[in-house]
Structures are given as C-alpha cells and as structure tokens.
N, C-alpha and C positions, 0 to 999 in steps of 0.2 A: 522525384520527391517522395520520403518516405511519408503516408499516411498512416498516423496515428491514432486513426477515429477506428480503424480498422478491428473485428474479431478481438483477431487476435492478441491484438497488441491493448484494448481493455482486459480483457482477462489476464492471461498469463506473462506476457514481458513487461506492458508499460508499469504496471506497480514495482518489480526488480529494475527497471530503468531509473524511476523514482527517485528511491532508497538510495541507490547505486551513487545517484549521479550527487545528493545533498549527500553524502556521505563523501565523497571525494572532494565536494567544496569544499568541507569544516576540515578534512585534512591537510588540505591545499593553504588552511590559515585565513580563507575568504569569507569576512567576517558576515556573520548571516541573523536572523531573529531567531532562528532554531532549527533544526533538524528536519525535514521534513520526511516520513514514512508512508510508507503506499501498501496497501494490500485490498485484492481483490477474494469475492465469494461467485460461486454461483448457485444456479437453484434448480431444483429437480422437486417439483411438484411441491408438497411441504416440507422439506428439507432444506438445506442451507448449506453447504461444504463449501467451508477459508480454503485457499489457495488451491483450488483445480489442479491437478494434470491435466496434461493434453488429452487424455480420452474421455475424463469426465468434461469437457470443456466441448468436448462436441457433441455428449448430449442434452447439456445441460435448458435450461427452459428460460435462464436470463442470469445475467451475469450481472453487479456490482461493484465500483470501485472506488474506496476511499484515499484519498492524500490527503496527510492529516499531519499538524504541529502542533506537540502535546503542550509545551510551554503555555502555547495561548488558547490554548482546548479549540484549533479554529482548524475545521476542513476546506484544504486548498484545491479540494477537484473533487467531485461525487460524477463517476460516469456509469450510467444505469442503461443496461441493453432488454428488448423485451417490456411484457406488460408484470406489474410487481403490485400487490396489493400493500396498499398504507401499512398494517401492522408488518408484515415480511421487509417490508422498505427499513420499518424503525429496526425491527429485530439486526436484520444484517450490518448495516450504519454502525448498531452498536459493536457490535461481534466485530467489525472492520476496526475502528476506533481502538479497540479495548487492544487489540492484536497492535495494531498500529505503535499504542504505547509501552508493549510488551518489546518490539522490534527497537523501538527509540533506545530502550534502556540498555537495551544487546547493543546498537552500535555508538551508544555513549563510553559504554565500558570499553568497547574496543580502542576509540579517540584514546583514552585515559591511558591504556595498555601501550596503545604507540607512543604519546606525547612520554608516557615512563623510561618506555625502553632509550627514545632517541636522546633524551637527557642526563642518561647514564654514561 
C-alpha cells in the first residue's frame, strides 16, 4: 500500500499528484465544483521557499501543504510537517493559496487550449 502521509510525498509529489490528477478529471469532462491545485513550501529557519527540490527538502525545518479551490476560496487539505510558529503558519498558507490560484489559471487556460483545438 502506498503511504501518502510519508516525507516525501507532503512535500514534493503529493501537491503535482493533486494538480495532476483534478486536472485530468476536468479533461476527462467529469463534471467537478472546481479545479483543485496543491502546492507545497518548506522552511528553513525564517525563511519560507514554494516548491522545494529534493535537496532543499532534506534540509528543510518543516514543510507545508495546501490543496486549494479557488472558485470557492476553500482549502481542501492543509498537511503541516514539524513545529511552525502561528504568524510562519499564516504567512506560508497565504504564499501557498496565492500560488495555488496562480497554478488554477495556467491549468484553466490549458482546459480552454484543448477544449479550442479538439473543436476545430
């Protein structure tokens, strides 16, 4: 059984799992409330870096992960590794969210690109 609570798979796969996988539903035509996008942060003392490599990811101090549907402003998974202090919590949430609706719009465009081309 694969475990998904695992490292690795908070940080760097499960948020492109995410994406990946509502992005193939809305192409599939399976009617959904919205898009959902995933992106994770980690932390390295007072700093904060969106989307880890795999090296910063191993030494990072705690990791962060939002799935998020911008339609209804509503987070559908917040997985938090490590100890994160209240204000670092809010700051990244947002930073996640903001990215999140930044990713929505890239793979809406993309939907609109396909649904164009297949129609021609």
């Amino acid at each position: 059984m694969l475990d998904l609570t695992s490292s690795c798979f908070i940080s760097g796969d499960l948020p492109i799992i995410i994406s990946c996988a509502s992005l193939a539903l809305a192409d599939a035509g399976i009617m959904m409330c919205d898009l959902v996008t995933s992106v994770s942060v980690s932390c390295f003392g007072k700093n904060i870096v969106i989307d880890p490599t795999s090296d910063e990811e191993a030494w990072q101090d705690g990791s962060l992960m939002v799935a998020f549907m911008l339609a209804r402003k509503e987070i559908t998974q917040l997985t938090l590794t490590r100890e994160w202090s209240d204000g670092k919590i809010t700051n990244a949430v947002e930073l996640c969210m903001d990215a999140c609706s930044k990713l929505g719009d890239i793979l809406r465009d993309r939907l609109k690109d396909t649904a164009t081309l297949t129609s021609e």
